[in-house]
C-alpha positions in Angstrom: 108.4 95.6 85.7 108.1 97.5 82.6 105.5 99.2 84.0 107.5 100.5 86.7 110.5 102.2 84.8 112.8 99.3 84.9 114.1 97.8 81.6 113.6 94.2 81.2 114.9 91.4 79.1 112.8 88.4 78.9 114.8 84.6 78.3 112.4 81.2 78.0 115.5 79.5 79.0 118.8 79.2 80.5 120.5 79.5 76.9 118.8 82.2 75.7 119.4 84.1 79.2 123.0 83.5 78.6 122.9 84.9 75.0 120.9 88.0 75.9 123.7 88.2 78.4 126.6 88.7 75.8 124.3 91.4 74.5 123.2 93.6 77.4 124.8 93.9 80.8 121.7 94.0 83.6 122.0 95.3 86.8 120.2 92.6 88.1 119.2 89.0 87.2 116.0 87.0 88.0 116.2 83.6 87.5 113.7 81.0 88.1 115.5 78.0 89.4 113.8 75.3 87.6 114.1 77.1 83.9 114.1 74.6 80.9 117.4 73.5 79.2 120.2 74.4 81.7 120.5 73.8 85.2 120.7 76.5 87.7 124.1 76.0 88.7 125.4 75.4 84.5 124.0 79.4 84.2 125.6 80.4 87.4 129.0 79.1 86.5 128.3 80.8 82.7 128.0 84.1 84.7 131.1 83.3 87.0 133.4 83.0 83.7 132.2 86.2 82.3 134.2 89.1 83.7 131.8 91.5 82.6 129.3 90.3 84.6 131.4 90.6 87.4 129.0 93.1 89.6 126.1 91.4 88.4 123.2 90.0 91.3 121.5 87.1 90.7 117.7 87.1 92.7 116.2 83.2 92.4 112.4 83.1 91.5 111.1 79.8 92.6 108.2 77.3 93.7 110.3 75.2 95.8 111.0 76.1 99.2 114.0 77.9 100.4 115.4 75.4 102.7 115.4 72.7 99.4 117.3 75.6 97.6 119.9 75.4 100.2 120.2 71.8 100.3 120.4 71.8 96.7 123.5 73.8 96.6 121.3 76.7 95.1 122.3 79.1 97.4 125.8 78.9 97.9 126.9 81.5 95.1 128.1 85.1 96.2 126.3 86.4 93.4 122.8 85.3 94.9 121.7 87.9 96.7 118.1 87.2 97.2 115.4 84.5 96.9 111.5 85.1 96.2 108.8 82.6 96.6 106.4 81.7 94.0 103.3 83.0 94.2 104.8 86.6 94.8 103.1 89.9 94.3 104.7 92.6 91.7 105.5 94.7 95.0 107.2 91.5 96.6 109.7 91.5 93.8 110.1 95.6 93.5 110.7 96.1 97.0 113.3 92.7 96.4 115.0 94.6 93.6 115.5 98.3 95.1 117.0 96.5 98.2 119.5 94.4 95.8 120.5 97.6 93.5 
């Protein structure tokens, strides 16, 4: 992504995604669903409770397939706004962001 004039901040987990957060607002999230440390849904809420993340868009990155997202619950936030597939090419997920921002 850095390669293609977007600005990126990099977590190895749901904690650290949440303190980068406090730091810098993005315009956009990615967030692999099955990240070590927090669930999904415990960084989701985090989010929710921040009111200056109120405009931010969550995009799931994620092996598992979209229909056990939704029956996990995955899905069901406002602030998801789209869902990629792993394996997914660098377009994939370009074309995924400029439809999301």
């Amino acid at each position: 992504l850095d390669a293609n004039e977007y600005k990126t901040i990099k977590a190895k987990d749901g904690q650290e995604c949440l303190e980068e957060l406090k730091e810098e607002i993005p315009d956009v999230i990615l967030l692999d669903i099955m990240m070590p440390g927090l669930t999904t849904q415990e960084i989701l809420d985090r989010i929710d409770q921040d009111s200056r993340l109120s405009d931010v868009k969550v995009i799931f990155m994620t092996a598992i397939h979209l229909l056990e997202a939704e029956e996990r619950g995955l899905l069901a936030s406002q602030r998801v706004v789209d869902f990629i597939e792993k394996p997914f090419t660098i377009r994939r997920m370009l074309d995924v962001i400029e439809k999301n921002t």
